[in-house]
C-alpha positions in Angstrom: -28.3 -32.1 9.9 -25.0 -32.7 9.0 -24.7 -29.1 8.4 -26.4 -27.9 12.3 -23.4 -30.8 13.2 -20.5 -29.1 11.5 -21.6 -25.5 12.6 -21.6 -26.8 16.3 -18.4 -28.6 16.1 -16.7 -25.1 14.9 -18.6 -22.9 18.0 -17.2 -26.0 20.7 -13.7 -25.6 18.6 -13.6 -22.1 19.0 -14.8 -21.9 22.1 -12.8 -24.3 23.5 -9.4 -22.9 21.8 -10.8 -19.1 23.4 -10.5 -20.8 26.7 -7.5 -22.9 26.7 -5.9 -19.8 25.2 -6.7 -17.8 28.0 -5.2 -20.3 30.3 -2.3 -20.8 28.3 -2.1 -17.0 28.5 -2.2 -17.2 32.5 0.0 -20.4 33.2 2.9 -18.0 31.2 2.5 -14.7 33.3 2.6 -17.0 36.7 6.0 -18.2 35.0 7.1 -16.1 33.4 6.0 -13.1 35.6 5.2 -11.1 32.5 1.6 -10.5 30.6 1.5 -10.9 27.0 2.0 -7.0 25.7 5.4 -7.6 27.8 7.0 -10.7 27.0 5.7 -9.8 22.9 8.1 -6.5 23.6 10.5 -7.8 25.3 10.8 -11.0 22.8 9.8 -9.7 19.3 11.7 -7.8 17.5 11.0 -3.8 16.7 8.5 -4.0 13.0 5.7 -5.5 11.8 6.1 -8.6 13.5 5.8 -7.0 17.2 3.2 -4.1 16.3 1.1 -6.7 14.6 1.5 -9.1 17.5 0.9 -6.4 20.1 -2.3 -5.1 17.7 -3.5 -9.0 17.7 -3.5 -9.0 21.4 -5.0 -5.5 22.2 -8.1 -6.3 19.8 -8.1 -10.0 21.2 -8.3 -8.9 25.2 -11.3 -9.0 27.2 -10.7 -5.8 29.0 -12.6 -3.2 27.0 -9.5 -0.3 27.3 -7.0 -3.1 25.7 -9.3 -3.6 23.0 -10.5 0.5 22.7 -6.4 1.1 22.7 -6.4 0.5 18.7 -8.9 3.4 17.6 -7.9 6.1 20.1 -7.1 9.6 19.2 -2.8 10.0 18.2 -2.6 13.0 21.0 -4.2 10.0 23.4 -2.0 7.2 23.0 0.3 8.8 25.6 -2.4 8.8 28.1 -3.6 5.1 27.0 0.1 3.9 27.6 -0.1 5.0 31.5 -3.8 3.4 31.7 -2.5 0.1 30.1 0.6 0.3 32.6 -1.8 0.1 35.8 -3.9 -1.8 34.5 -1.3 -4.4 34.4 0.4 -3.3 37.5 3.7 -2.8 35.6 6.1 -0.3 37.0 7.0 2.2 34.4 10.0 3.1 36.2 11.4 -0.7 36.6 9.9 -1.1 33.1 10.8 2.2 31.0 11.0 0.5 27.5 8.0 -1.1 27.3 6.3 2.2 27.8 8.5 3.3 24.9 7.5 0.1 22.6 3.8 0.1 23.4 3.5 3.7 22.6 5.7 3.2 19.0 3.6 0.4 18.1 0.1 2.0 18.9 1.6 5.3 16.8 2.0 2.8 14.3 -1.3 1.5 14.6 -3.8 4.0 15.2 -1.8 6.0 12.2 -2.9 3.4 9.8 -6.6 3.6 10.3 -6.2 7.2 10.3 -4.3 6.6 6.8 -7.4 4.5 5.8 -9.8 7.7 6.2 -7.3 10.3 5.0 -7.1 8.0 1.5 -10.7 7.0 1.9 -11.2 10.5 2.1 -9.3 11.8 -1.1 -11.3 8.7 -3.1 -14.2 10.0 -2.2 -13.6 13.7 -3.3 -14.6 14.1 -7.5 -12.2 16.2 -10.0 -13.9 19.7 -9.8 -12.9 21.8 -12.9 -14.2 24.5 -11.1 -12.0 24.0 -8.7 -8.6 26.2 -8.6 -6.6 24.1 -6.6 -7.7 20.8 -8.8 -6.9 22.9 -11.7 -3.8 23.7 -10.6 -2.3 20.0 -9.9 -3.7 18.8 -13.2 -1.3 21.7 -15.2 1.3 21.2 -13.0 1.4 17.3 -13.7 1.5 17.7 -17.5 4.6 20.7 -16.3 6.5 17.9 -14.5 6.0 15.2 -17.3 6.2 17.1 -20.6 8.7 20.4 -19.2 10.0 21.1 -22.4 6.0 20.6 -24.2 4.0 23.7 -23.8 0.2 22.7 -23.2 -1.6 24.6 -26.4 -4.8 24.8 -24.0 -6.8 23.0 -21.0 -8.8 20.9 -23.5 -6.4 19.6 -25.6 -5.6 16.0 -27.4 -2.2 16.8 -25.7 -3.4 14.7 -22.7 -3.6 11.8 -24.6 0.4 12.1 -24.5 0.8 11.2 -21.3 -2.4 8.2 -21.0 -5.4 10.2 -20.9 -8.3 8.7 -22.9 -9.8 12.3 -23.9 -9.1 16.0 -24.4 -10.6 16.7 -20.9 -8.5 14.2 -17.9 -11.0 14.6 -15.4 -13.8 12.3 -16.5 -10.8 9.8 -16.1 -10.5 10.1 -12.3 -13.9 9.1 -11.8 -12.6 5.6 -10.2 -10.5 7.1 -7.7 -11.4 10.8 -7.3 -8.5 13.0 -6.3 -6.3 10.8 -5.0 -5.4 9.2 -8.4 -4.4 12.8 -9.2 -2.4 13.4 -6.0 -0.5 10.2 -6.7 0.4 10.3 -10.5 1.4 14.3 -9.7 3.7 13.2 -6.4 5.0 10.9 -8.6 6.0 13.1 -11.4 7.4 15.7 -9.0 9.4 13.7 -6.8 10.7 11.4 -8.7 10.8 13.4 -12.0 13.6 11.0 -13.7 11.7 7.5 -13.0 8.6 9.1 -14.1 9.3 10.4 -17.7 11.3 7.3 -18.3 8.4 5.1 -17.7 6.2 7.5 -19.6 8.6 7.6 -22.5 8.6 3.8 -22.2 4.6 3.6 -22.5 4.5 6.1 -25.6 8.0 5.3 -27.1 8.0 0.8 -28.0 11.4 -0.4 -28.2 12.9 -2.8 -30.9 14.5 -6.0 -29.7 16.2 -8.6 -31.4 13.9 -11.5 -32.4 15.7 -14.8 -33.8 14.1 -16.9 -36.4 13.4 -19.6 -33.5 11.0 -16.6 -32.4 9.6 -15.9 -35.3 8.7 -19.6 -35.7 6.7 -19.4 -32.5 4.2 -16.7 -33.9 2.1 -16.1 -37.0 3.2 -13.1 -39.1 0.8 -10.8 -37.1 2.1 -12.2 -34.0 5.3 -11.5 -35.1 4.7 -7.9 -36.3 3.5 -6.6 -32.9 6.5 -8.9 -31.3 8.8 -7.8 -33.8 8.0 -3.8 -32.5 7.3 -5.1 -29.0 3.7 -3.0 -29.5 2.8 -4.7 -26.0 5.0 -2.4 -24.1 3.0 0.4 -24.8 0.4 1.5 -22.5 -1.8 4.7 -20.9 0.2 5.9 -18.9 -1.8 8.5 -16.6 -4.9 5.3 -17.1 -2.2 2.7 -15.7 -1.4 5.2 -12.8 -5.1 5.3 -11.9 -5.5 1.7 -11.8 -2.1 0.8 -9.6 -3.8 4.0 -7.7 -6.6 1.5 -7.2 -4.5 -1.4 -6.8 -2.8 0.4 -3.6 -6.1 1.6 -2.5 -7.2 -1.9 -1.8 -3.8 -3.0 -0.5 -4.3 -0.4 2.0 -7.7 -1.0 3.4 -7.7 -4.8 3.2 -4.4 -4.8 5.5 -1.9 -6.4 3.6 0.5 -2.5 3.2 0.8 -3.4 7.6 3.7 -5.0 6.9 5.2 -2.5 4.8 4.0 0.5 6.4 5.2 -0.9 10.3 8.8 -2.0 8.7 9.2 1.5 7.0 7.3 3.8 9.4 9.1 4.5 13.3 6.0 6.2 14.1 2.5 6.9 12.5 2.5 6.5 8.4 1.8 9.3 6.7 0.0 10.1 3.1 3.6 10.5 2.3 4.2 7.0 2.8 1.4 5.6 0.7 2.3 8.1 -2.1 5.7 6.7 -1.8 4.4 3.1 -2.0 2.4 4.4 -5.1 6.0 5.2 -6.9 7.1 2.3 -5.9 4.1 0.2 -7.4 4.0 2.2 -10.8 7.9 1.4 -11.1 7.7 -2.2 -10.1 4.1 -2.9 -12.6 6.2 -1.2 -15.4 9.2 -3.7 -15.0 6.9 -6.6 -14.6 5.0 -5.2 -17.7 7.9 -5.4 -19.7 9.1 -8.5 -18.2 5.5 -10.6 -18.9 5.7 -9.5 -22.4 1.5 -9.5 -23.4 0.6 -9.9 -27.1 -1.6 -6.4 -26.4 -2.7 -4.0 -23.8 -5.7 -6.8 -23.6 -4.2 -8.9 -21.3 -3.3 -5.8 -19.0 -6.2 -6.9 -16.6 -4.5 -10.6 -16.1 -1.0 -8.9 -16.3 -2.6 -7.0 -13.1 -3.8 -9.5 -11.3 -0.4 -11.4 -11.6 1.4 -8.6 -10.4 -1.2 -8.0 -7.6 -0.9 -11.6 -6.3 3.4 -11.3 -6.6 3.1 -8.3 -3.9 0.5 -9.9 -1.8 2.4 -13.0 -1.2 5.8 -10.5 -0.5 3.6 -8.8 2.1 2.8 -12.4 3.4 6.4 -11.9 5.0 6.8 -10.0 8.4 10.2 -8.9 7.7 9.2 -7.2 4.4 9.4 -4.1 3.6 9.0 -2.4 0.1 12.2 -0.7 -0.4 11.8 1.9 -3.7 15.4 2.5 -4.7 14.4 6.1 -6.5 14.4 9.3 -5.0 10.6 9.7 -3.7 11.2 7.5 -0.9 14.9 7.9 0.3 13.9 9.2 3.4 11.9 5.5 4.3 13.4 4.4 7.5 13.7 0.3 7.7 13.5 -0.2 11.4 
């Protein structure tokens, strides 16, 4: 009973909210002599906080093109724009920029979910050995992260040097099909420097100096893999795969919007999530290092912690994931 109680209590709440909103919504147009999509232009600042306002509204509108506005086709939006305009009997010609910002933030918009299927898309697709093309980006990722290392032959131990688990590297992009491929090669090639540095990193564990107050802290063996920092080390090409996954799921549960309508003027790209990639593999290495684990064992806690840090940054309209290495100097922060 209490139960039957509780869910009624919500379905009056929500209800009730739905229609006081909706009045609310009307007292301020008779005031204010604006609708909603205008005064959020007109008072909201270009970014994520206006295209996800505007995006909130759309989907939250009883009039079926409003809420159809977010899953048009990009060569449509145009054409939307002008319906939205009449159906609000605003003016475009007394009103010219909020043609202009409706039309950026529904690029912005619709480009996402289209970024959804194009990554969805690339997950989906397996590593075909058969496959020419496939070959081709697998050699030329071991070309951009070992240039001065030959490969001795296409099943080799070799590709343990840069974080494969086996001779053969495409059992490990079963997870995330091609598009753990795609990423770990776009980050080799564009940002060659960052990439072989971090790779070094993971193959290459650096001394530190260790006081005896540290030593005091750990048992010998403790202190053996502390002493040699073994925890530094890690698979690198595995580690790519799984932040490949990590910005999978940032992507499709929402939280990149922020990012991607702070960074993108119009419609992101693949680019941009490839570029978001670089800067996630750069960031998880520097937190790696920073968090200091015993052993790659607590990688999957290390994760999590990192995961939760970017999700509450994302938390923040005004942020905006700004990589300060090459792949992404052409990220525009509007």
């Amino acid at each position: 009973m209490k139960h039957f109680l509780r869910m009624l209590i919500q379905v009056c709440l929500y209800f009730y909210c739905k229609f006081l909103w909706r009045c609310l919504k009307f007292v301020m147009r008779k005031l204010t002599g604006r609708c909603e999509l205008q005064r959020i232009c007109y008072n909201t600042k270009p970014g994520a906080s206006r295209t996800m306002k505007i995006e909130t509204s759309l989907r939250g509108s009883k009039s079926k093109l409003l809420q159809t506005s977010v899953t048009v086709h990009l060569d449509a939006i145009e054409k939307t724009i002008e319906d939205i305009m009449e159906l609000k009997k605003i003016n475009p010609d007394i009103n010219p920029q909020l043609g202009i910002s409706l039309q950026a933030c529904l690029l912005q918009i619709v480009g996402y979910r289209n970024l959804i299927a194009d990554v969805e898309k690339l997950r989906r697709e397996p590593y075909d050995s058969d496959n020419s093309q496939h070959e081709e980006m697998l050699l030329k990722l071991w070309k951009f992260l070992k240039p001065n290392t030959p490969l001795a032959s296409r099943i080799s131990k070799q590709w343990c040097e840069i974080g494969f688990q086996g001779d053969d590297p495409k059992t490990d992009f079963r997870g995330m099909g091609l598009l753990g491929l795609y990423n770990l090669q776009y980050f080799a090639e564009r940002d060659a420097t960052a990439a072989q540095q971090v790779l070094s990193d993971s193959l290459h564990p650096k001394c530190r100096d260790i006081t005896k107050e540290d030593i005091s802290k750990f048992s010998k063996t403790e202190w053996e893999q502390k002493r040699m920092d073994k925890a530094i080390g890690y698979s690198f090409a595995i580690v790519g795969i799984n932040i490949t996954d990590l910005a999978y799921n940032l992507l499709v549960s929402g939280a990149l919007k922020t990012h991607f309508y702070n960074v993108a003027p119009e419609a992101p790209t693949l680019s941009h999530f490839q570029q978001t990639f670089c800067y996630l593999m750069h960031e998880f290495h520097k937190f790696w290092i920073e968090e200091d684990p015993m052993d790659i064992m607590e990688f999957n806690r290390v994760r999590e912690k990192f995961r939760k840090r970017i999700v509450k940054q994302l938390q923040n309209p005004e942020m905006a994931l700004c990589p300060h290495f090459a792949a992404s100097e052409g990220l525009i922060n509007i």
